[in-house]
N, CA and C atoms as an extended XYZ file, in Angstrom:
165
Properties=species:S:1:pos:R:3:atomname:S:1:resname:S:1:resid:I:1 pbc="F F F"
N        46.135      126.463       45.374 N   UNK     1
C        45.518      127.397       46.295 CA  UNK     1
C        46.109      128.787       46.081 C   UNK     1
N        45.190      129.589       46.328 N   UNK     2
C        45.588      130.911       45.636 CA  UNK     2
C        45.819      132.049       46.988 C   UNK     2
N        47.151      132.993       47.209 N   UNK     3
C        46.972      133.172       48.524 CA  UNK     3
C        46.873      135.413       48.000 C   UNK     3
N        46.054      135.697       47.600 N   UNK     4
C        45.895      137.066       47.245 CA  UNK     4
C        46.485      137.947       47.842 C   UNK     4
N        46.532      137.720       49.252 N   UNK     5
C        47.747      138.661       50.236 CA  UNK     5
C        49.291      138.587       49.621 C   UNK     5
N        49.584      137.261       49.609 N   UNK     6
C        51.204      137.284       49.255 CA  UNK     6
C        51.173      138.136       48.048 C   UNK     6
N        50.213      137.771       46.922 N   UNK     7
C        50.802      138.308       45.708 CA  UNK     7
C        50.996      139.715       45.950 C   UNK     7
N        50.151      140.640       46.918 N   UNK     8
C        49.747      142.091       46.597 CA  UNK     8
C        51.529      142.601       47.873 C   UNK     8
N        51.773      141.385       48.655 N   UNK     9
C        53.072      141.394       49.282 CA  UNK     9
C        53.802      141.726       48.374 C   UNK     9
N        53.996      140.482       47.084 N   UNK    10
C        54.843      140.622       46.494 CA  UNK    10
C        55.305      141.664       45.438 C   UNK    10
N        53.851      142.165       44.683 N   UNK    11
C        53.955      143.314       44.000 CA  UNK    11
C        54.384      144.852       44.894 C   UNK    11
N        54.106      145.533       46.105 N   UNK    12
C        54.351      146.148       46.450 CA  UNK    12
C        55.956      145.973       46.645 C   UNK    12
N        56.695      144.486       46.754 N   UNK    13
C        57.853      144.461       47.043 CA  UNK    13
C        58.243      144.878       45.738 C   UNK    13
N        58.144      144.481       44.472 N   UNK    14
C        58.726      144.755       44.190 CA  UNK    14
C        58.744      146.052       43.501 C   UNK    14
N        57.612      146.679       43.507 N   UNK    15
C        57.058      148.303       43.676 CA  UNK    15
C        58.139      149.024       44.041 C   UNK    15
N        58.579      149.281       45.157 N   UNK    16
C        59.120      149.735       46.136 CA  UNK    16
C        61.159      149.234       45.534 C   UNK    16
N        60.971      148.344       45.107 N   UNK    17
C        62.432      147.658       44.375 CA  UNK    17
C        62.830      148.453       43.744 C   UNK    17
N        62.012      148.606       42.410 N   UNK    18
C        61.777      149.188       40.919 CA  UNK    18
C        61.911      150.879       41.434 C   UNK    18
N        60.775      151.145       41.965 N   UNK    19
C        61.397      152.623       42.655 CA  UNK    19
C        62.522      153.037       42.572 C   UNK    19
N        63.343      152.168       43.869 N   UNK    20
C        64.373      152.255       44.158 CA  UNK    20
C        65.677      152.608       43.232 C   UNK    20
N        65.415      151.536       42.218 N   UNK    21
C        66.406      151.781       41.607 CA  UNK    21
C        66.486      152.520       40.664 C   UNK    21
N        64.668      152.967       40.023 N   UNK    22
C        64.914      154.056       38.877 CA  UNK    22
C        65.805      155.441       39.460 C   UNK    22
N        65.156      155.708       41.215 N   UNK    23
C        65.609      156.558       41.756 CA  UNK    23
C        67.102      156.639       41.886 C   UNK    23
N        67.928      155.791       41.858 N   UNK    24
C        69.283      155.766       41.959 CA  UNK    24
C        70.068      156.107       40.666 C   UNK    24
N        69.204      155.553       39.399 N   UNK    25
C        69.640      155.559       38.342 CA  UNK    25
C        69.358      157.007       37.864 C   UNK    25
N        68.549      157.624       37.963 N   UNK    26
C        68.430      159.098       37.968 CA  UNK    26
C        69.179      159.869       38.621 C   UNK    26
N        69.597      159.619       39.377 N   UNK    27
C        70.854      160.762       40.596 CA  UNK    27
C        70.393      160.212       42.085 C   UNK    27
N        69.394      160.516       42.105 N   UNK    28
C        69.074      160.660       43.676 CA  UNK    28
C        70.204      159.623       44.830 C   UNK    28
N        70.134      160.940       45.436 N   UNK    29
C        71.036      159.834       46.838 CA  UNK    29
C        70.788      158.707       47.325 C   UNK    29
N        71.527      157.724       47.697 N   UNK    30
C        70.432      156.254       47.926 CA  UNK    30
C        70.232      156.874       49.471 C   UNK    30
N        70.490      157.709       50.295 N   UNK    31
C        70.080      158.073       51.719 CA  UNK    31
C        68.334      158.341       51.502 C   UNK    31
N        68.295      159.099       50.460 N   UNK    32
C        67.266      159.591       50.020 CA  UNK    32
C        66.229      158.575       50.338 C   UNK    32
N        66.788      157.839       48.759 N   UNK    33
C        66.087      156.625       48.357 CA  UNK    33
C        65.472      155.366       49.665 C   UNK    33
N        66.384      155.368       50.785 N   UNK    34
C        66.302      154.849       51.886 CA  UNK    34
C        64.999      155.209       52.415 C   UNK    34
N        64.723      156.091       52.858 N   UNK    35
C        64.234      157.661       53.564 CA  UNK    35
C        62.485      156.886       52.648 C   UNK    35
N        62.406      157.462       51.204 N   UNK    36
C        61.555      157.000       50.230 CA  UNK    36
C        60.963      155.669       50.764 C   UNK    36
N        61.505      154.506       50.675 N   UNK    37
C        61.473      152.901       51.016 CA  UNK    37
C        61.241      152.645       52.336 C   UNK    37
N        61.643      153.390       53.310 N   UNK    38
C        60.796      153.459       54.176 CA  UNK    38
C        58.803      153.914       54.745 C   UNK    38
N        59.405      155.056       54.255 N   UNK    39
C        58.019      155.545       54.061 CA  UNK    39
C        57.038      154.863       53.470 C   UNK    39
N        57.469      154.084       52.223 N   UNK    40
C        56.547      153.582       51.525 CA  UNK    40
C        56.172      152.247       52.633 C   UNK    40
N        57.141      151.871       53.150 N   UNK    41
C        56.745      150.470       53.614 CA  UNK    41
C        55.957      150.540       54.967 C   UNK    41
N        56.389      151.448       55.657 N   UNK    42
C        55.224      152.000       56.733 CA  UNK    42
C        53.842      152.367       56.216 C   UNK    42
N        53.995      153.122       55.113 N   UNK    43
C        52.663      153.571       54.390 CA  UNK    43
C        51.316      151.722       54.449 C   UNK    43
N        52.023      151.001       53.444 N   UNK    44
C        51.990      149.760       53.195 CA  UNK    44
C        51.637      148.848       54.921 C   UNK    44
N        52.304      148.882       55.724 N   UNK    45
C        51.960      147.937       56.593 CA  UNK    45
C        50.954      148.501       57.784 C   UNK    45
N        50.747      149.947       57.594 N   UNK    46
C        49.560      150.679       57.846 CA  UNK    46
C        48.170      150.127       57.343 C   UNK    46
N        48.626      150.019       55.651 N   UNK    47
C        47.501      149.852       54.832 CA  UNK    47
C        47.070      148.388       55.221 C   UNK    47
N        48.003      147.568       55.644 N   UNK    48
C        47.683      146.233       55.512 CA  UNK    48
C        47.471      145.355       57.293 C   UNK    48
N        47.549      146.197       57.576 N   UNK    49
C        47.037      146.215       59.563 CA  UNK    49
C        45.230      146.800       59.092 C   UNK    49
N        45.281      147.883       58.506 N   UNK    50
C        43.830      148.127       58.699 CA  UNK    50
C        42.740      147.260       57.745 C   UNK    50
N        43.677      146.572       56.624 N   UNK    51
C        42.807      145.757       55.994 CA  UNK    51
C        42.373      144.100       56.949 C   UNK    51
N        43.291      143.809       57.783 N   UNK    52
C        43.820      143.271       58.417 CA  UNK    52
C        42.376      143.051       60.054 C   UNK    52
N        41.979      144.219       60.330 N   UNK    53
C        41.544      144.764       61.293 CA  UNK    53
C        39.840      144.645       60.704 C   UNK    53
N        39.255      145.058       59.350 N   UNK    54
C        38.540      144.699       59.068 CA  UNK    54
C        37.487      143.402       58.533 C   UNK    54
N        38.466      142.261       59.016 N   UNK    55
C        37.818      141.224       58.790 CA  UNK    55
C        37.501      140.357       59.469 C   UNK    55
């Protein structure tokens, strides 16, 4: 059984991972990087309440 939500869960997780750490590995502050990973994940559970809402 195929569950299409988790996977697009799982790719954004690890989206948001990969981010993370190029961003660290480049300089950036991990406060920053925090700050970043948030946003994204609010962005994300925005996106996924209104997909959520349409069905």
């Amino acid at each position: 059984m195929h569950h299409p939500q988790r996977r697009a869960d799982l790719v954004v997780f690890l989206a948001v991972l990969l981010t993370g750490v190029v961003l660290v590995l480049c300089g950036v502050r991990p406060e920053t990087v925090s700050t970043i990973a948030i946003g994204l994940s609010t962005l994300y559970a925005a996106w996924h309440r209104r997909d959520e809402d349409s069905k």
